[in-house]
N, C-alpha and C positions, 0 to 999 in steps of 0.2 A: 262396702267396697268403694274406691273411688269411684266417683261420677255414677253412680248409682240415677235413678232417677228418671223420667216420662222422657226427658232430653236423650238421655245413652239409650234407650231402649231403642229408637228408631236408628241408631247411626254410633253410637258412645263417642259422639265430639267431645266433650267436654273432660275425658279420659285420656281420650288420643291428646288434648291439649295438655295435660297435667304432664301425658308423660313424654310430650316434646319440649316443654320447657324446663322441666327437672331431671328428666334421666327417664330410663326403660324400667327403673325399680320403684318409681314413688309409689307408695300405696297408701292405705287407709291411714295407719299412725302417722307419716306425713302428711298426708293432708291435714292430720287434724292438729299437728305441730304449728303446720301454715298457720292452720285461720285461728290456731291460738297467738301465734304471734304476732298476726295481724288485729285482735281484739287487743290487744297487748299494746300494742302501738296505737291504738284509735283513741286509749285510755291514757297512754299516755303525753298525747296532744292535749287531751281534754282538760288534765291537768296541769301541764305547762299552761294554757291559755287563762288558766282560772285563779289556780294557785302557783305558779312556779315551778320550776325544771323538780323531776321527781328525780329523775337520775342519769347523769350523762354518760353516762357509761353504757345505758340502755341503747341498742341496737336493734330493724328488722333487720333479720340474716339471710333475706332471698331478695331475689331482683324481682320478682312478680304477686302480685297478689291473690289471692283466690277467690272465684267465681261465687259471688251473690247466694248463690243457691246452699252453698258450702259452708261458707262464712255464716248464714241466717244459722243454719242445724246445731252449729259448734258452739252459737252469741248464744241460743237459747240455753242450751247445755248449762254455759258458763255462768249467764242468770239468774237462774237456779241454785247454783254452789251462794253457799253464803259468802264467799270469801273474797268473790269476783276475780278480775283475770288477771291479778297480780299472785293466783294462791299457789299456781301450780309450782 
């Protein structure tokens, strides 16, 4: 569930924060949209800075990024996949 976690259990900030800067509907498959396309983008810095632009057309499609906590659960996920975070 979004903002799952020791943090929501005493208060769910980090919940209420998701779903005042996205809307009253973001839930789990967005956030994990998010911190996919924020892994997505961290990759593809990594690659412009090393090897050259991968692709200009690549865009993040939200104005905010997702919380540490979020982002860690999804990087692991995606580390795992052999394909990395360009597979999805």
């Amino acid at each position: 569930a979004v903002g799952s976690g020791a943090a929501d259990a005493t208060g769910g900030w980090r919940a209420s924060e998701y779903r005042a800067r996205f809307g009253g509907d973001f839930d789990a498959a967005k956030l994990r949209a998010l911190c996919v396309a924020h892994v997505r983008g961290l990759a593809w810095c990594a690659h412009y800075y090393y090897h050259g632009c991968a692709d200009w057309r690549w865009h993040f499609g939200f104005h905010y990024a997702p919380y540490a906590h979020d982002l860690a659960a999804v990087a692991a996920e995606l580390a795992a996949a052999s394909d990395g975070p360009w597979a999805e």
